[in-house]
Structures are given as C-alpha cells and as structure tokens.
N, C-alpha and C positions, 0 to 999 in steps of 0.2 A: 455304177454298180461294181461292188468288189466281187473280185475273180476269185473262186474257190480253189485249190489246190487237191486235189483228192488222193486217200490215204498217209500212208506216212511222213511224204513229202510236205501237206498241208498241217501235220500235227508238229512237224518240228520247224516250219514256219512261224508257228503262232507261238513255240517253247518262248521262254526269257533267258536272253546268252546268260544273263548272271547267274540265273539258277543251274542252269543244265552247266555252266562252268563251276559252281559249289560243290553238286552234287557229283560232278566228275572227277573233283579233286580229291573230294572225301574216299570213292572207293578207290582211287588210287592208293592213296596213302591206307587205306585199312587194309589193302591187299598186298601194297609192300611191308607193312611191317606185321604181317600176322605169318608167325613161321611155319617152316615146312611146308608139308602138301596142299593142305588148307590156302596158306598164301599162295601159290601158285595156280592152284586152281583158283582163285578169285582174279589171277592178274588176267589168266588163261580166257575166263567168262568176261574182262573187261576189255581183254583183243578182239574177239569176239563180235562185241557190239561196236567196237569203231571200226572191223570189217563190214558189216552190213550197213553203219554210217556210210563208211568210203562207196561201198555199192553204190548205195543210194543217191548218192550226192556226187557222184564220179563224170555224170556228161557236165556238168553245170559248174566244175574247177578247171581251173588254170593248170598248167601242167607243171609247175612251179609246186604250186599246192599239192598238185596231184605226187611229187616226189615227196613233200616234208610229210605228208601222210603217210606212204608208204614206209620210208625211215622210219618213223616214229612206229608203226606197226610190228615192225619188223624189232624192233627193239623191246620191245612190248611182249611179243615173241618169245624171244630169247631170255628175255627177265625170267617170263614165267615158266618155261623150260628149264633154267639154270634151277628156279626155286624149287621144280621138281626133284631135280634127281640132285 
C-alpha cells in the first residue's frame, strides 16, 4: 500500500521536477525583465512562494541546502527590492 502524504507536502510530491523547474524558470525571467514596479513586484510574489516552499520543506533538507536556499532567497530579495525603488 502506498503511503499518502497529506496537503501540500503530498501535492508537491507528485509535481514533475521538469515542469515545476520550466514553469519556475519562466516567471523568473518574466519577472526579471518586465521593468520597474511591475517587475519587482513579480520577483517580490516569486520570493514569496520559495519562502513557503523553504517553510515547507525546511525539517526534511540538509543544512547544506538549507543555507543555498537561504542565499538564493535573500538575493531574490534584494533583486526585487533593488527593482523597486
């Protein structure tokens, strides 16, 4: 019998790295190159959602991961802060 995962944890279980990696690349890039506020505020809703990824997924990485996540966040940050003002 396979073991269910319940809520988000089981729906991003069953995602396809390939897709959820397309689709993440896409609004990257629509969010770095759409200028001013608008881009920033897309990069700002794209930190966002890989803060409640990292929540999520936080007891169950390596601490390894757990710093390139952070970095990466944290730049992600700043990007979309810089593209604000």
């Amino acid at each position: 019998m396979q073991r269910t995962q319940p809520g988000i944890a089981g729906r991003l279980a069953r995602t396809n790295p390939t897709t959820v990696f397309l689709v993440t690349l896409v609004l990257a890039l629509v969010a770095f190159f759409t200028p001013g506020v608008i881009g920033g505020l897309l990069t700002l809703l794209l930190a966002g959602a890989l803060a409640a990824l990292l929540v999520t997924t936080w007891t169950v990485q390596t601490p390894q991961t757990r710093a390139i996540r952070l970095v990466v966040l944290t730049l992600l940050v700043t990007a979309g802060l810089v593209k604000l003002l």
